[in-house]
MARGU-839974 format. One line per field, with one value per atom (N, C-alpha, C): residue number from 0; atom name; x, y, z. Coordinates in steps of 0.001 Angstrom, whole numbers, plus 500000, padded with zeros to 6 digits. Example, Ala and Ser with C-alpha at 12.3 -4.5 7.8 and 13.67 -1.06 7.14 Angstrom:
2
num: 0,0,0,1,1,1
atomo: N,CA,C,N,CA,C
X: 513190,512300,513200,512850,513670,512900
Y: 494310,495500,496700,497750,498940,500030
Z: 507800,507800,507800,507080,507140,507870
//
This chain:
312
num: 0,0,0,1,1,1,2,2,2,3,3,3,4,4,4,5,5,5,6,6,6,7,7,7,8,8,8,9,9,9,10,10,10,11,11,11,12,12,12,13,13,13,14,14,14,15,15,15,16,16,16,17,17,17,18,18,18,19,19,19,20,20,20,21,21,21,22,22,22,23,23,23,24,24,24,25,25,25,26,26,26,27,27,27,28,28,28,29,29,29,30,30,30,31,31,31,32,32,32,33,33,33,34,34,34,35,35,35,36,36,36,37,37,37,38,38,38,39,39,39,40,40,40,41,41,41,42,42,42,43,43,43,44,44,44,45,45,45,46,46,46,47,47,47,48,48,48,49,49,49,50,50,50,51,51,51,52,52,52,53,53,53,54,54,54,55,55,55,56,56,56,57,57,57,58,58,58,59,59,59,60,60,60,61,61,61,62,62,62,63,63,63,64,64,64,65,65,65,66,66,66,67,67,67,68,68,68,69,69,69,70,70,70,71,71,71,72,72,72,73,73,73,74,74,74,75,75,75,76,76,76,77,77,77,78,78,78,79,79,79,80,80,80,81,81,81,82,82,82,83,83,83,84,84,84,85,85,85,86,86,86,87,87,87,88,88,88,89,89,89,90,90,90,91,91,91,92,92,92,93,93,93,94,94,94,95,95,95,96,96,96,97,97,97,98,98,98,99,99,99,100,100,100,101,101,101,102,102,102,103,103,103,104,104,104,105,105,105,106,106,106,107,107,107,108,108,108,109,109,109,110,110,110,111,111,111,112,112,112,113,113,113,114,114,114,115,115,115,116,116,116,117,117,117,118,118,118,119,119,119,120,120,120,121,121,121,122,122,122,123,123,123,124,124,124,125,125,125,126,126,126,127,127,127,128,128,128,129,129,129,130,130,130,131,131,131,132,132,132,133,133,133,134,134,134,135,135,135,136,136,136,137,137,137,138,138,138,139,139,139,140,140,140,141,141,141,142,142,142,143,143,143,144,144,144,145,145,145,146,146,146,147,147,147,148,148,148,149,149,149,150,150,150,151,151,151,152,152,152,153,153,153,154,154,154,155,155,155,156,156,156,157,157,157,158,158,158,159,159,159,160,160,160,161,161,161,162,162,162,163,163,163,164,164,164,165,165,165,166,166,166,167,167,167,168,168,168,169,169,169,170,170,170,171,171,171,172,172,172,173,173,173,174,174,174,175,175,175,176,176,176,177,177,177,178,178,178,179,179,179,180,180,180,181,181,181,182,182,182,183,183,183,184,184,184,185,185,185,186,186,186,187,187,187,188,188,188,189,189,189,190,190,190,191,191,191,192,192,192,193,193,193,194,194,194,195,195,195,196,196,196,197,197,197,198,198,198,199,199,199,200,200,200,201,201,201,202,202,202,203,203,203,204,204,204,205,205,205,206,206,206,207,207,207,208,208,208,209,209,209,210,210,210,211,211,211,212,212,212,213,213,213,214,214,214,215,215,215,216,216,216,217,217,217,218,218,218,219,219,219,220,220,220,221,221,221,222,222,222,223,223,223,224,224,224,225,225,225,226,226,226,227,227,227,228,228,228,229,229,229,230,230,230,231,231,231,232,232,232,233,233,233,234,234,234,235,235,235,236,236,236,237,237,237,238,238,238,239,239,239,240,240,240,241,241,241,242,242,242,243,243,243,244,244,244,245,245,245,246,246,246,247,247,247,248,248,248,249,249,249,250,250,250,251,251,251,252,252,252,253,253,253,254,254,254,255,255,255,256,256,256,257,257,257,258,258,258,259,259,259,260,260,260,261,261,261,262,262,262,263,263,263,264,264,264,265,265,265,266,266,266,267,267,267,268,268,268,269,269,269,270,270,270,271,271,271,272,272,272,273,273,273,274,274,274,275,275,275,276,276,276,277,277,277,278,278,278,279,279,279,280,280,280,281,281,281,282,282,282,283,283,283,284,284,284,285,285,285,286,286,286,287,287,287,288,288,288,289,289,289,290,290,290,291,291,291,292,292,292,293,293,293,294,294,294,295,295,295,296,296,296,297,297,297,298,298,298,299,299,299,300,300,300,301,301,301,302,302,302,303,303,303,304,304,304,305,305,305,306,306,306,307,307,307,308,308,308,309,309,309,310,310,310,311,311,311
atomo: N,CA,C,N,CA,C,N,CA,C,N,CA,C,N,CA,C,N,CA,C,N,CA,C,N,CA,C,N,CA,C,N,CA,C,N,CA,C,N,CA,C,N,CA,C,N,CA,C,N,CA,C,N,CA,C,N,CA,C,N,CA,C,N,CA,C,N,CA,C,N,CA,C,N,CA,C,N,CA,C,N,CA,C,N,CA,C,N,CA,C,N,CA,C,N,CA,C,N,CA,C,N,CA,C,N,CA,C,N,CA,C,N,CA,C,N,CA,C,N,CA,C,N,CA,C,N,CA,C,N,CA,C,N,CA,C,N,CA,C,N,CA,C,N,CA,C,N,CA,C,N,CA,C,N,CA,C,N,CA,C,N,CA,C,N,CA,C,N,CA,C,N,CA,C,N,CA,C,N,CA,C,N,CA,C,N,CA,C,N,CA,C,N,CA,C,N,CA,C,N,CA,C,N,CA,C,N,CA,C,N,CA,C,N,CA,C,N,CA,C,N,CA,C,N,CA,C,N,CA,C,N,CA,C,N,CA,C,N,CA,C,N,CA,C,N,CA,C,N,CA,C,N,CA,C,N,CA,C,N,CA,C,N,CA,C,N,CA,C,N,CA,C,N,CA,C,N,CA,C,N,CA,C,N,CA,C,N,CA,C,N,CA,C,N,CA,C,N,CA,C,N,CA,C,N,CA,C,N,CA,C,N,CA,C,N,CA,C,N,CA,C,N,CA,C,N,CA,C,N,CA,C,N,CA,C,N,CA,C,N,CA,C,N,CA,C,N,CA,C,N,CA,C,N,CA,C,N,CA,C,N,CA,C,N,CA,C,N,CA,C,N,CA,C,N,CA,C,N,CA,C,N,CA,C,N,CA,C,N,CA,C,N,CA,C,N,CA,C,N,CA,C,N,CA,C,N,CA,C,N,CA,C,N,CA,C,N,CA,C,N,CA,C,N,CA,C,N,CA,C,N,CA,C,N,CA,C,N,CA,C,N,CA,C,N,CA,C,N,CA,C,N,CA,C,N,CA,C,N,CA,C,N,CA,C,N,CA,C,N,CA,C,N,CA,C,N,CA,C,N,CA,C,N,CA,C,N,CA,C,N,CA,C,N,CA,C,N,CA,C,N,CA,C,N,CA,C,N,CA,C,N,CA,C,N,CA,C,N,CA,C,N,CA,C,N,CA,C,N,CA,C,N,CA,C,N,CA,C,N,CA,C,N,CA,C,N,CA,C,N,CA,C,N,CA,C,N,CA,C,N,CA,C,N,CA,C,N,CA,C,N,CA,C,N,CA,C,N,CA,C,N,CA,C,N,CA,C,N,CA,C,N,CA,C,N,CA,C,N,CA,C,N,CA,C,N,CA,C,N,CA,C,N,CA,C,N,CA,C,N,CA,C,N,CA,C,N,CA,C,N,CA,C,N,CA,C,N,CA,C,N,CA,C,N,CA,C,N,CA,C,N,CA,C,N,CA,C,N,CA,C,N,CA,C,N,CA,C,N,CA,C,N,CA,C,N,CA,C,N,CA,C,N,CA,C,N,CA,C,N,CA,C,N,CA,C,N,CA,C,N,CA,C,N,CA,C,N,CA,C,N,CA,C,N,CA,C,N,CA,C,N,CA,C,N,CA,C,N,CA,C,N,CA,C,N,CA,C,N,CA,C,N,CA,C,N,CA,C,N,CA,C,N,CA,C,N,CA,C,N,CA,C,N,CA,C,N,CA,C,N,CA,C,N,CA,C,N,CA,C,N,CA,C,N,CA,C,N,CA,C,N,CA,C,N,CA,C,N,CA,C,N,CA,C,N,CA,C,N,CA,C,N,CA,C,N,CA,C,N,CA,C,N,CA,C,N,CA,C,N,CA,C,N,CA,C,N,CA,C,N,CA,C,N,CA,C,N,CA,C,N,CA,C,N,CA,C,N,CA,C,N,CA,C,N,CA,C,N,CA,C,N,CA,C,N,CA,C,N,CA,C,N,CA,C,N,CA,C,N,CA,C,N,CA,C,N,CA,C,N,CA,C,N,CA,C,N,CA,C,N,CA,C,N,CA,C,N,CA,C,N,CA,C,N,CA,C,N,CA,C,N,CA,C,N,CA,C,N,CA,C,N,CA,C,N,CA,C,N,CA,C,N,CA,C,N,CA,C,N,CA,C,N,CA,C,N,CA,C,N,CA,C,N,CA,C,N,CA,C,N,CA,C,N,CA,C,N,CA,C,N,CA,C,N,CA,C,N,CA,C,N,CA,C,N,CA,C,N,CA,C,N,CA,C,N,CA,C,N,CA,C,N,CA,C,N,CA,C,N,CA,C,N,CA,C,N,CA,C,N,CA,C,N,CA,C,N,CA,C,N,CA,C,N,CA,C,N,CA,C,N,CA,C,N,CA,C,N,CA,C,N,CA,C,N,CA,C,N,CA,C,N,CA,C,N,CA,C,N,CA,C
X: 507210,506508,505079,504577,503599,502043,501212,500014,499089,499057,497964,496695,495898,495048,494472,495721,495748,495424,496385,496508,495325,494231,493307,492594,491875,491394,492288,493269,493198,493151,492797,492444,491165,490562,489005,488333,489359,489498,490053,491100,491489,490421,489825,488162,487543,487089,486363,486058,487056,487661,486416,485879,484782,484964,485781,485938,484053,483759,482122,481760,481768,481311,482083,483608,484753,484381,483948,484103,482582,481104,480195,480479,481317,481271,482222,483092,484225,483601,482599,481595,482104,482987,483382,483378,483573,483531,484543,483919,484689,485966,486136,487117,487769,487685,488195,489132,488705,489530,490312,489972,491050,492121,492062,492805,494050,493053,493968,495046,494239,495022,496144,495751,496644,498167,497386,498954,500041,498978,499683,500780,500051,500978,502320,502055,503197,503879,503909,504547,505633,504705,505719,505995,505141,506522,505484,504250,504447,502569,501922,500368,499807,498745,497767,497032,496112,495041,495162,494814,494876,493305,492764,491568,490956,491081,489883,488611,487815,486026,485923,486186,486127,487297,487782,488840,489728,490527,491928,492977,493812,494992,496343,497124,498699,499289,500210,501169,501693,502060,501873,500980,500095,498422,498737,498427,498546,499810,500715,501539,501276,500675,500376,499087,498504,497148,497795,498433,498750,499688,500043,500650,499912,498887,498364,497503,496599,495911,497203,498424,498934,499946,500128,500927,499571,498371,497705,497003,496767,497250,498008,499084,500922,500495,499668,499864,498627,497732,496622,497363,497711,498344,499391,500560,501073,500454,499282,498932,497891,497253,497054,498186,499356,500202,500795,501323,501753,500720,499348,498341,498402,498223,498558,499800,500501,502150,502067,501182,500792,500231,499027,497905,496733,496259,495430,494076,493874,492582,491619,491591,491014,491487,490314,491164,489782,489965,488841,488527,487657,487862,486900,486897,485797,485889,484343,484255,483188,483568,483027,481834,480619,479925,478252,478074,476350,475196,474551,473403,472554,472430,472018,472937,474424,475217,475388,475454,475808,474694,473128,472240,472483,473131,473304,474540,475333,477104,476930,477011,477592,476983,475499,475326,476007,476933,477511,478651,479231,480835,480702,479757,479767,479557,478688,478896,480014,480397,481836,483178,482983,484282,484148,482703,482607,482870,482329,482708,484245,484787,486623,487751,486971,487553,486187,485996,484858,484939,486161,486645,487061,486707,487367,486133,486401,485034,484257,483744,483408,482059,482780,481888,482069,480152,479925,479971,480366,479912,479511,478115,477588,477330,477431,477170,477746,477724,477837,479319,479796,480884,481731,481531,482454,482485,481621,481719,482462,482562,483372,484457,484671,485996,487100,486201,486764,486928,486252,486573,488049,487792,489248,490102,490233,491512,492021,491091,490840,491570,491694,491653,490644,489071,487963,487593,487864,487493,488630,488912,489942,489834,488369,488481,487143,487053,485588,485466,483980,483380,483141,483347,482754,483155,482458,482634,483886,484800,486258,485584,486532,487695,486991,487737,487764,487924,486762,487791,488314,489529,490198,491324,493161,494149,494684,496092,496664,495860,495160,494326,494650,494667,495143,493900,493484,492312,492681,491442,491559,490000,490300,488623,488368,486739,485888,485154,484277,483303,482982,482276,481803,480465,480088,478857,478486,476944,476338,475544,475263,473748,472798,471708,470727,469837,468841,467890,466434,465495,464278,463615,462394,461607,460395,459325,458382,457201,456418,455625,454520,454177,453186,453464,454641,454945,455873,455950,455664,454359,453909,452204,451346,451873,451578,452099,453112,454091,454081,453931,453704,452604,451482,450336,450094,449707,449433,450709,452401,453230,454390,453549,454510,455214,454685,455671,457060,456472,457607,458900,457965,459168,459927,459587,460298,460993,461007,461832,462982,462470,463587,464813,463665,464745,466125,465134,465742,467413,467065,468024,469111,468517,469588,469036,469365,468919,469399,468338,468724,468018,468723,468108,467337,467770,466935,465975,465239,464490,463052,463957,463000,462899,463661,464032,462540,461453,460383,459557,460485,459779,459983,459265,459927,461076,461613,462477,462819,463028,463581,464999,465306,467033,467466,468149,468983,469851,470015,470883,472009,472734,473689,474873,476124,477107,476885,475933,475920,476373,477200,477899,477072,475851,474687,474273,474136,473862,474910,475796,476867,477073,477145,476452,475693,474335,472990,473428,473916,473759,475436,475996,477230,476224,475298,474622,473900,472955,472185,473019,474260,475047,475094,476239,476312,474783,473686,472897,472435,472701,472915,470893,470510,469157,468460,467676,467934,466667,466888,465444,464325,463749,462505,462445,462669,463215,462343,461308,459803,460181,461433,461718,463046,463843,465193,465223,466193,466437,467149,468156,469191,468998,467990,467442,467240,468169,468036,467177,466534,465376,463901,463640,462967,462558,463693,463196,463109,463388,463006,461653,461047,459861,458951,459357,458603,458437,459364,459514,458462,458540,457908,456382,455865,454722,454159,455268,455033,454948,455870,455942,456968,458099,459202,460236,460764,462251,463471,464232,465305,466339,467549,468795,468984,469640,470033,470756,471271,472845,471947,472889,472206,472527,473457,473829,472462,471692,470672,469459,469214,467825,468171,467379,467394,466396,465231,464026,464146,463548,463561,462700,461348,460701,461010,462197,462517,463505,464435,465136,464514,463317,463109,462377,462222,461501,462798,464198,464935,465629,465309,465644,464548,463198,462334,461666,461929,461536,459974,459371,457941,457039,458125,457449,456497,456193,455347,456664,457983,458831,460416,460427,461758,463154,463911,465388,466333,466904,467628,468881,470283,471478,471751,472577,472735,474311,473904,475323,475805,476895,477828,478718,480062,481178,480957,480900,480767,479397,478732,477558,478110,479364,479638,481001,480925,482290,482749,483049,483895,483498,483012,483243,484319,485148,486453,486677,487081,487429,488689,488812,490112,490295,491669,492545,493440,494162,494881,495831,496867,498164,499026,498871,499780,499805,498496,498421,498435,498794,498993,497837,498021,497078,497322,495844,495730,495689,495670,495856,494117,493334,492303,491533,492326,492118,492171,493203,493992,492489,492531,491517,490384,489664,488539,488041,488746,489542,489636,490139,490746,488863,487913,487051,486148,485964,485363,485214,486663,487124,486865,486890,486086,484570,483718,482393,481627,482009,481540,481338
Y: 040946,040645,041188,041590,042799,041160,041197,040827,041387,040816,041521,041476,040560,040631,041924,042349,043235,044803,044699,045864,046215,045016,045636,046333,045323,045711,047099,047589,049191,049956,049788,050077,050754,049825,050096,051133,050843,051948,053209,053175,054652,055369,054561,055644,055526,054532,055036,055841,056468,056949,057151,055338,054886,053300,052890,051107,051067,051413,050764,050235,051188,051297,050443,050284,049202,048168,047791,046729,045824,046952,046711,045956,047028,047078,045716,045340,044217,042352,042846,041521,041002,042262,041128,042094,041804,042904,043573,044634,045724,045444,044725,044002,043210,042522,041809,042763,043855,044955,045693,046157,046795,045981,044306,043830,043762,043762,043966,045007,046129,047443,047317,047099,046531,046158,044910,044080,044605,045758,046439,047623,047906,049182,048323,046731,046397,046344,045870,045431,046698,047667,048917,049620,049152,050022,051827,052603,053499,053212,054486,054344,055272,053962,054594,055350,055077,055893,056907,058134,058530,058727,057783,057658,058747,059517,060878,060695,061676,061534,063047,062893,061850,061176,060601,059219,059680,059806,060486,059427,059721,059291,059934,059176,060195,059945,060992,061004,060025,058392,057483,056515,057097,056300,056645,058245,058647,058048,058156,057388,056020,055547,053823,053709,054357,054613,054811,055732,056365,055416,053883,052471,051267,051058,050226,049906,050579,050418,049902,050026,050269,048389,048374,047161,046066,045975,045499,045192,046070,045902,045282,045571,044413,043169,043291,041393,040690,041433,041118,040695,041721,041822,040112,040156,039234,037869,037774,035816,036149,036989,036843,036002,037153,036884,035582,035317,033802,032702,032919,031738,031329,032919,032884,031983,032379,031208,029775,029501,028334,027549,028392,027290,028220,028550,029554,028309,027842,027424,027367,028334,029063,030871,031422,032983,033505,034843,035929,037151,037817,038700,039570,040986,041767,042929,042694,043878,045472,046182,047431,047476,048066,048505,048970,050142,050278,049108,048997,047931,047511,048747,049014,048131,049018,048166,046572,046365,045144,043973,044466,044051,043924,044425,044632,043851,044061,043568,042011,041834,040706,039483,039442,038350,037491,038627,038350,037826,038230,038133,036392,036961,035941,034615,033984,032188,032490,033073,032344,032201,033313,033362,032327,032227,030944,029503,029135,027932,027969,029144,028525,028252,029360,029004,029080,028074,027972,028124,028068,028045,029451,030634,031553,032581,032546,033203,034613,034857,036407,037536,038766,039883,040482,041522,042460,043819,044813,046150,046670,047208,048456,049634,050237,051983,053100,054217,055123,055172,056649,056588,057011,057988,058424,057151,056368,055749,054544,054031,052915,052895,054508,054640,055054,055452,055971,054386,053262,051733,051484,051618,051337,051658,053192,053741,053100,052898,052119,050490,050046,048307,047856,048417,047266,046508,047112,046302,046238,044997,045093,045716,045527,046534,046814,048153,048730,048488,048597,048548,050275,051180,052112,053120,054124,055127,055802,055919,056897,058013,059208,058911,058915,057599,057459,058559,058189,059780,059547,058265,058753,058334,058288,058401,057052,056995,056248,054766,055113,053421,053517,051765,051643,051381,051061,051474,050577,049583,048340,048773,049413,049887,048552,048604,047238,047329,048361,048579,050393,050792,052098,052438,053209,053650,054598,055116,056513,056710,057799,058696,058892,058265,059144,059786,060766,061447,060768,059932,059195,060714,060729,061729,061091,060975,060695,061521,061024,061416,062466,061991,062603,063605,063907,065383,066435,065719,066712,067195,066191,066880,067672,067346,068685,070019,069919,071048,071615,070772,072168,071185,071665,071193,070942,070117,070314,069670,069710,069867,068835,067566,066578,065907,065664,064987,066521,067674,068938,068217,068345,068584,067392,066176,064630,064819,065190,065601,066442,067370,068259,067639,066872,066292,065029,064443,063694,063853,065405,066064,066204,067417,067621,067905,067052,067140,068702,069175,070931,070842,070750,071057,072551,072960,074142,074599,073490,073259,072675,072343,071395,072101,073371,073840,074175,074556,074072,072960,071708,070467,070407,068775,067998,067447,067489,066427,065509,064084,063500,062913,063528,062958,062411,062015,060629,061468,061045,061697,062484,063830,064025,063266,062945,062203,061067,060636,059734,060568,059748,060387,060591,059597,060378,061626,061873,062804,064110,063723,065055,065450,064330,064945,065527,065239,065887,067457,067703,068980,069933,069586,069965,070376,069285,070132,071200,070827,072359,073689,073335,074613,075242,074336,074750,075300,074972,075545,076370,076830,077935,077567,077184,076616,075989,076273,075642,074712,073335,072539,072811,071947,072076,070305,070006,068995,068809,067918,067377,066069,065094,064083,064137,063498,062972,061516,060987,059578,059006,057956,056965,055842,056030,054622,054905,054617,055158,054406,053095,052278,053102,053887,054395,055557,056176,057450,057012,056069,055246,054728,054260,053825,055347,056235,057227,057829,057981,058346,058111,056621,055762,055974,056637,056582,058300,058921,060360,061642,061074,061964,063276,062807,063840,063050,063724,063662,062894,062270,061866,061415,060884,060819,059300,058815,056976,056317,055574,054725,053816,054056,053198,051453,050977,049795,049184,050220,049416,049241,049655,049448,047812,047148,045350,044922,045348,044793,045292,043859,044589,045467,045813,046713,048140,048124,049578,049636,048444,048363,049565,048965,049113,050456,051032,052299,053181,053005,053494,054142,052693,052688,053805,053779,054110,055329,055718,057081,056693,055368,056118,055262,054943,054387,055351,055162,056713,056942,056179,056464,056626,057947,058196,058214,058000,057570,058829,059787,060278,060483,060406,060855,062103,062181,063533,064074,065544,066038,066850,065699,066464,065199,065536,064684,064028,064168,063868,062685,062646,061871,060220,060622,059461,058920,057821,057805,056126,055770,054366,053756,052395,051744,051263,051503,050532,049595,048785,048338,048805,049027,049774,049336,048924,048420,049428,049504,050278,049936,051160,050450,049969,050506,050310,049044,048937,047255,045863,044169,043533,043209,042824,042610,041258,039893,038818,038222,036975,036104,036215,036226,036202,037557,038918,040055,040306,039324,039818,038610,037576,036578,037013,038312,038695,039627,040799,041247,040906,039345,039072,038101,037821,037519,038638,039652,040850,040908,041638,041761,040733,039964,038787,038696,038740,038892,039575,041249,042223,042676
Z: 686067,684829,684906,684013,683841,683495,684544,684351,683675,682290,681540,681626,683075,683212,684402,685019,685925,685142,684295,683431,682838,682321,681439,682797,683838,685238,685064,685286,685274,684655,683224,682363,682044,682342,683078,684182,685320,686144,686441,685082,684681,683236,683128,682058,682870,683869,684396,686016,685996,687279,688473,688620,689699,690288,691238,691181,691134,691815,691590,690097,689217,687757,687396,687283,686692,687040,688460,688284,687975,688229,687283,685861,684879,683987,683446,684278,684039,684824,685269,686294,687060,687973,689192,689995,691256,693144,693003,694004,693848,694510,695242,696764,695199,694528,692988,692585,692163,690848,691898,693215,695005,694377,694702,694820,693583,692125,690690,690994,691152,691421,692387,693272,694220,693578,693316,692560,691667,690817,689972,690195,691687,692519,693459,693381,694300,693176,691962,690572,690216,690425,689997,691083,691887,693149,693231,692596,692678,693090,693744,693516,692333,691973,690641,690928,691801,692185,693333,693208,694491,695108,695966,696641,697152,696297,696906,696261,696270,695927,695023,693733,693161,692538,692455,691970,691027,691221,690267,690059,688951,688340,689199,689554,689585,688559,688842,687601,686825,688184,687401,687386,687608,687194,685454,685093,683868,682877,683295,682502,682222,683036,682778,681886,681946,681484,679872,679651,678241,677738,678348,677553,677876,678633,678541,677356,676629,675640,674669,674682,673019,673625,675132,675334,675077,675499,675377,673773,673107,671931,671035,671355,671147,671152,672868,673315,672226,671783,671216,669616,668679,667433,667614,668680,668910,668704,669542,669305,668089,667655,666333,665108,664730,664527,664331,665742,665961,665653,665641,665411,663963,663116,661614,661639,662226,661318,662277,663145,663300,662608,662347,662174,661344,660198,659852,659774,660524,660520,661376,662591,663567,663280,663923,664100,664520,664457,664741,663647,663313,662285,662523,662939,663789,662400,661654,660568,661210,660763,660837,659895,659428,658490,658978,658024,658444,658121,659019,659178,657648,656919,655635,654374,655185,653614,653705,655542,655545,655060,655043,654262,652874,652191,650812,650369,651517,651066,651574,653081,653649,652787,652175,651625,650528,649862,649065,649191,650468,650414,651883,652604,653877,653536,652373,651970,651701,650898,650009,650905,652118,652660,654149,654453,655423,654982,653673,652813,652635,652499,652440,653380,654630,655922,657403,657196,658220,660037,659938,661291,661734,661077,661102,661945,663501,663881,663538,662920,662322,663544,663718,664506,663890,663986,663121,664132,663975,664701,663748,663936,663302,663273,662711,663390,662260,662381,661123,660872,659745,659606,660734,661303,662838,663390,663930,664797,664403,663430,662861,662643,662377,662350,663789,664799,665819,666945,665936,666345,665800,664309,663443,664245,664629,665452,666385,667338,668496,668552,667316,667428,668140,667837,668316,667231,665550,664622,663706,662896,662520,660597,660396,659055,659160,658172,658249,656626,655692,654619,654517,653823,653810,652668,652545,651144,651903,650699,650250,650137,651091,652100,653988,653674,655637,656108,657800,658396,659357,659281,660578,659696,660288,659694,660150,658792,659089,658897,657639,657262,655541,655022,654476,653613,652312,651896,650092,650028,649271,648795,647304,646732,646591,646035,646075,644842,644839,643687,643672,642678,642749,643184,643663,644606,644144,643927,643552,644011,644641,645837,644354,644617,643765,644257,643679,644442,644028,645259,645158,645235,644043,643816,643484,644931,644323,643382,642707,641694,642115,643553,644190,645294,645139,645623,644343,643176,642093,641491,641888,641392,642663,643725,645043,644343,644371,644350,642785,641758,640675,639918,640333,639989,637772,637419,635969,635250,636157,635298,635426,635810,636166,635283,634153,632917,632538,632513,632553,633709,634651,635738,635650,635500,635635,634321,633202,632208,632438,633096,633517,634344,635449,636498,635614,634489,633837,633236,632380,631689,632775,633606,634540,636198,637361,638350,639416,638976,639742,641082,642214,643425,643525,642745,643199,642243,641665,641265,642016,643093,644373,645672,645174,647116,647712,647535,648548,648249,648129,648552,649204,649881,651709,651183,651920,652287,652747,653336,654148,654315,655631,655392,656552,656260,657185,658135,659169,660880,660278,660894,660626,660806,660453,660531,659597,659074,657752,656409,655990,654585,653812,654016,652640,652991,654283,654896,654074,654693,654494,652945,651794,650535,650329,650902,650519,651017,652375,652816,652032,651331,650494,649457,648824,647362,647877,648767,649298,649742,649957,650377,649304,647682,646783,646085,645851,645355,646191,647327,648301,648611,648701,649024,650494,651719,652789,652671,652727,652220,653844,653032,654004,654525,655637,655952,656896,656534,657178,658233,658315,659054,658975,659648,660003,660683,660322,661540,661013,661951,661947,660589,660198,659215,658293,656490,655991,654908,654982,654642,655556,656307,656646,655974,655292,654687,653318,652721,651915,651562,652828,652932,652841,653573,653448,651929,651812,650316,649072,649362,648260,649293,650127,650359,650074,649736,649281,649683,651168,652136,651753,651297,650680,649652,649578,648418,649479,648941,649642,648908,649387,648508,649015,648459,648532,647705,648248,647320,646154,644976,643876,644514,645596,645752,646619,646884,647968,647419,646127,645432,644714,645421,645631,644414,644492,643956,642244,641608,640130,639718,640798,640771,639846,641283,641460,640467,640099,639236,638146,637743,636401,636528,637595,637966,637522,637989,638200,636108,635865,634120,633656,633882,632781,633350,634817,635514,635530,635178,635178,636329,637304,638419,639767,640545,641471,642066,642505,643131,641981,642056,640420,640852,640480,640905,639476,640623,639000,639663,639168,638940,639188,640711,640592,640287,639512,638978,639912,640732,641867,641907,641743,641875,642899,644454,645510,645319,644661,644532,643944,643163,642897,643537,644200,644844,645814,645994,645704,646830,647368,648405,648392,649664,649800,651342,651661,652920,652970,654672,655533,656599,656698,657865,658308,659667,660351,659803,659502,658893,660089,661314,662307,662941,662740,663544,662751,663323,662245,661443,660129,659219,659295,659948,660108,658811,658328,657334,656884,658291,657938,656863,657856,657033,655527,655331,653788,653499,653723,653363,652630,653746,653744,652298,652482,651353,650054,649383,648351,648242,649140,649025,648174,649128,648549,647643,647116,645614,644760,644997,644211,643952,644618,644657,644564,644860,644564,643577
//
């Protein structure tokens, strides 16, 4: 009978082909995880490791390696599963989403769905779109929040609300840049937002691998234009802040402008920081939450979900 506490222990030690580091990384002696391994090579009768410098797999190290993640998995999906048709008034529920949206989203959805099942323990992972999704795949989270289309496969995909990138244009780098002619140009931008209308402004834009990201640099392709891109970084309330202090131009989800401030900046264009609509399909496009289709979908999942959609 297969010890699944043995298995994860080699699990560990087949990524990280170092007992030192494994068993760092797992908090116990290295003489601890010898011994896991151990057990696991009398169990099957064959050796995992072959002890050279540096630390290798055999053939059936590798084979064990390439079913442990998916049996371990099983055993995981399993007492989920069985707890749901026990008892749905404990569980676990591990969401995916960026730090930004979950500022914007979770407040909305997290009273209502803690007030109906309170017992239901909730983890957040945060991090961009690759990375949330290369969790999804994984089974480290069991759904992610994020703009259509996901990029990894084989997820099942429950829209929520609609989402739109706009372009923040402050006032005081139209009046740098075409001196005399700022009510012209904010009219113009009004009618119709032409990037290449702007191509030697600043810019500021958010890390590559953020989807706002990967819009912004799709319109600059199409207007065949290469900006002038004065900052970058992970934070996209940072280039925000810059923005509104007049450093450059930047792009941003209509879901994250909070304040009625800006609200009303956004309505009447005549705030120092201008909000306009940009004309590119890709600019407008759907938040949805996504679950793995392969793995089970908890009571809590569907829970979470039918919350959302409700509140959003």
């Amino acid at each position: 009978m297969i010890n699944f506490l043995n298995l994860e222990y080699f699990l560990v030690a087949a990524e990280e082909l170092n007992f030192t580091k494994a068993a760092k990384k797992l908090f116990i002696s290295q003489q601890s995880l010898s011994n896991h391994i151990s057990n696991m090579e009398k169990e099957f009768d064959v050796i995992l490791f072959n002890r050279t410098t540096p630390l290798t797999l055999t053939y059936a190290g590798q084979a064990l390696k390439a079913k442990a993640r998916q049996m371990l998995e099983l055993r995981d999906e399993t007492y989920r599963e069985l707890a749901d048709i026990k008892d749905f008034s404990v569980g676990q529920l591990t969401l995916g989403l960026s730090h930004t949206r979950g500022r914007v989203i979770l407040p909305e959805i997290l009273p209502v769905f803690k007030e109906r099942y309170p017992n239901i323990d909730l983890k957040l992972v945060e991090g961009n779109s690759s990375e949330l999704a290369d969790d999804l795949l994984h089974g480290n989270i069991d759904l992610i929040i994020d703009m259509l289309p996901f990029k990894v496969e084989n997820v099942e995909t429950v829209p929520v609300c609609e989402e739109e990138i706009l372009l923040a244009v402050p006032d005081s780098v139209l009046e740098h840049m075409f001196p005399g002619r700022l009510k012209e140009i904010k009219r113009q931008l009004s009618e119709h937002t032409d990037l290449k209308l702007l191509a030697n402004c600043p810019f500021l834009l958010i890390n590559k691998g953020n989807r706002v990201r990967t819009i912004a640099d799709e319109m600059f392709e199409e207007a065949q234009i290469t900006p002038h891109i004065v900052l970058e970084t992970e934070n996209i309330q940072t280039v925000l802040a810059l923005a509104e202090k007049g450093m450059g131009i930047t792009f941003y989800p209509r879901m994250f402008i909070s304040g009625q401030a800006e609200v009303q900046e956004l309505k009447s264009g005549q705030g120092p920081l201008n909000f306009y609509s940009l004309d590119h399909p890709k600019a407008h496009g759907v938040l949805a939450i996504g679950y793995h289709k392969g793995h089970y979908m908890s009571q809590a999942t569907k829970e979470f979900i039918q919350t959302a959609k409700e509140t959003i």
